[in-house]
C-alpha positions in Angstrom: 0.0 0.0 0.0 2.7 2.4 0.8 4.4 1.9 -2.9 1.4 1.6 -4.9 -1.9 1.7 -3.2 -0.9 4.9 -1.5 2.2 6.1 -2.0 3.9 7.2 1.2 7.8 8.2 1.9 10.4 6.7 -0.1 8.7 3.6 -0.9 5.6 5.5 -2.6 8.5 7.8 -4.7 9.4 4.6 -6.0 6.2 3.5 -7.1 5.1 6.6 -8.9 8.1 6.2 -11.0 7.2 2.5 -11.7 3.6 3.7 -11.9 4.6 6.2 -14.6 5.8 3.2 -16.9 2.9 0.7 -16.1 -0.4 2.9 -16.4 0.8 5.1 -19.5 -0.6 2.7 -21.9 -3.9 1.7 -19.8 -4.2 5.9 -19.4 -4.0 6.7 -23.0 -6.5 4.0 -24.1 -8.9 5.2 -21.3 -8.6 8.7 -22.2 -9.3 7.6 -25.8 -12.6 6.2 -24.8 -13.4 9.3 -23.1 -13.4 11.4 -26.6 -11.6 14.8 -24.5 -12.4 18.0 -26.5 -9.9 20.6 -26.6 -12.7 22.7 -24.3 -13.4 19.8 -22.2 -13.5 20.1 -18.3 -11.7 16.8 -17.1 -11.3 15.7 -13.4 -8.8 12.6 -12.6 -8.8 10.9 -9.6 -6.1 8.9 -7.8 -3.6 10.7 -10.5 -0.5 9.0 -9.0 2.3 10.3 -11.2 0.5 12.6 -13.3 1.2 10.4 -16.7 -3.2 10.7 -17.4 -3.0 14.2 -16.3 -0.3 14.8 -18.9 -1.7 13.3 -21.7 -5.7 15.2 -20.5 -3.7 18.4 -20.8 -2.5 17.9 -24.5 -6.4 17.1 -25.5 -7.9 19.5 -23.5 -6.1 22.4 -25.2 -8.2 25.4 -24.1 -10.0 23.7 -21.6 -8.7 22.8 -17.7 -7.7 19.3 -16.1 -7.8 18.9 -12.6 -6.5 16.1 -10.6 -7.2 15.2 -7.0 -5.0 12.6 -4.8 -4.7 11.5 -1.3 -0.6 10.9 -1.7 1.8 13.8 -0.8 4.4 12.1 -2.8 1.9 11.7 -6.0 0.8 15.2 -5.8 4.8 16.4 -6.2 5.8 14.1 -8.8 2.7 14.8 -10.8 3.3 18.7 -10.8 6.9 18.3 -11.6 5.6 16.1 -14.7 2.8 18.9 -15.3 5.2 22.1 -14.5 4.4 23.9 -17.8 0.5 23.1 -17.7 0.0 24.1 -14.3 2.3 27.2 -14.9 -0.2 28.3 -18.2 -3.4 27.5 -16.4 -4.3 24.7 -17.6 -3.7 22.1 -15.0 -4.4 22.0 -11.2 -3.1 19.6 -8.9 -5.0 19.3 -5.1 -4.2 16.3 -2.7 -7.4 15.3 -1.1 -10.0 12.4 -1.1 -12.7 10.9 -3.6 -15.1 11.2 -1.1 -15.1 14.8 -0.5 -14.3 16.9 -4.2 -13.5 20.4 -3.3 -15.5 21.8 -6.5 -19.2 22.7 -7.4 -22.1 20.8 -8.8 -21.4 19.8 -12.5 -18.1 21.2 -12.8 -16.8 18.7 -15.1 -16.9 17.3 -18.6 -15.6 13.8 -17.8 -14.1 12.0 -14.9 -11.2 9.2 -15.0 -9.7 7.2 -12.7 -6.8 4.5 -13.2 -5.7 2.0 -11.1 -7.0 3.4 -7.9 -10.7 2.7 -6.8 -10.0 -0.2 -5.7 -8.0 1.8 -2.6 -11.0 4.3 -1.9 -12.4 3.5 1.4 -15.8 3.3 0.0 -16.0 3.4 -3.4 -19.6 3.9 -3.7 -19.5 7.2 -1.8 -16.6 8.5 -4.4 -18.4 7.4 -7.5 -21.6 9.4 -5.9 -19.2 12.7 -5.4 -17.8 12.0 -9.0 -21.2 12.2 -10.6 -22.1 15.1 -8.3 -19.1 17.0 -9.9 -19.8 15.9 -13.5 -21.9 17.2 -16.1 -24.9 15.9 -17.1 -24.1 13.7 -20.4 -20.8 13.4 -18.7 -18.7 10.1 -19.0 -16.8 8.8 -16.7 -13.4 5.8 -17.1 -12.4 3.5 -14.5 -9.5 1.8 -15.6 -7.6 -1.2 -14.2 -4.3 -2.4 -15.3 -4.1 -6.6 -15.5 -1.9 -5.9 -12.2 -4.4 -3.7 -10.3 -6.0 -6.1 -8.6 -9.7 -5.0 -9.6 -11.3 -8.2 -10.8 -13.6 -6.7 -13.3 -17.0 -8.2 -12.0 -19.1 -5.8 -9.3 -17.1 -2.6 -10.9 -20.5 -2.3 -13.4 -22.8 -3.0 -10.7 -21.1 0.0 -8.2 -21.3 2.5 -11.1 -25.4 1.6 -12.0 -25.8 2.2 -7.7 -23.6 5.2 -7.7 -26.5 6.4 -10.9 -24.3 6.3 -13.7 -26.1 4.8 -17.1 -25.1 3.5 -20.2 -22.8 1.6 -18.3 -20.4 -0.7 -20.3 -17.0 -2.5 -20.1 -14.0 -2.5 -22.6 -11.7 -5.9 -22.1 -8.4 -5.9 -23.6 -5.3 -8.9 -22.9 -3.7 -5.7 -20.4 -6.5 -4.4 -18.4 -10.3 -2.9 -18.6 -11.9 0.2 -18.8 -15.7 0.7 -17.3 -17.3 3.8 -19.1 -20.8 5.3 -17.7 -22.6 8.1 -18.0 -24.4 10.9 -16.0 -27.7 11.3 -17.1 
């Protein structure tokens, strides 16, 4: 947990870096599904080493990517990898907690999460503050690397009871991606 699960001291240092190489892939096909808009409004959660954050920014042009995450550690490695994003505007890094967002109602265009719901202490309870944030129309991307841990079965089921819709999982040999919607 303190490497990877959430990244504390040394240990969790060395697991952004090693989280950096094993999620970029998993990120970029998640944010792919998500069909950013250079206007778009995009929240991350759980960013870890600001790889998905990264690659938001380059979509989301003239729009504004936020990322919220519980690790200390995270939080400096991802605005080191983010500098030039954060210093035009475009990015904002906070460290806090799924289950309470520090942003309005319907803030966002689309939500993503990688590799870390399965650490929330109640992931029902962050999925309902996610859709409270989002948009209506709004998608949100929960993805799990093959190594995550996540099985995939009960992920579909949490986001249906969180009120997501249009709910639908994307297998590939590497990991998954569960998209929904906010109606």
């Amino acid at each position: 947990m303190r490497m990877f699960g959430r990244p504390k001291g040394g240990l969790g240092r060395l697991g952004g870096f090693l989280m950096a190489r094993m999620n970029r892939k998993v990120a970029a096909w998640a944010i792919d599904l998500l069909n950013v808009h250079p206007s778009d409004r995009v929240l991350e959660v759980g960013f870890g080493p600001g790889v998905g954050i990264q690659v938001l920014a380059a979509l989301a042009s003239s729009g504004r990517v936020v990322g919220v995450d519980s690790s200390k550690e995270m939080v400096e490695q991802a605005t080191a990898r983010n500098a030039k994003a954060i210093a035009a505007g475009r990015v904002e890094l906070r460290a806090g907690s799924v289950e309470q967002l520090p942003f309005a109602d319907m803030t966002f265009d689309h939500a993503l999460a990688i590799n870390s719901m399965q650490v929330w202490p109640d992931a029902l309870a962050g999925l309902r503050e996610i859709k409270r944030v989002m948009r209506r129309g709004g998608q949100i991307a929960l993805a799990f690397t093959r190594h995550s841990g996540q099985p995939k079965d009960g992920v579909a089921d949490l986001l249906t009871s969180a009120g997501f819709s249009s709910v639908r999982l994307v297998d590939k040999d590497d990991g998954f991606v569960v998209l929904a919607t906010k109606p």
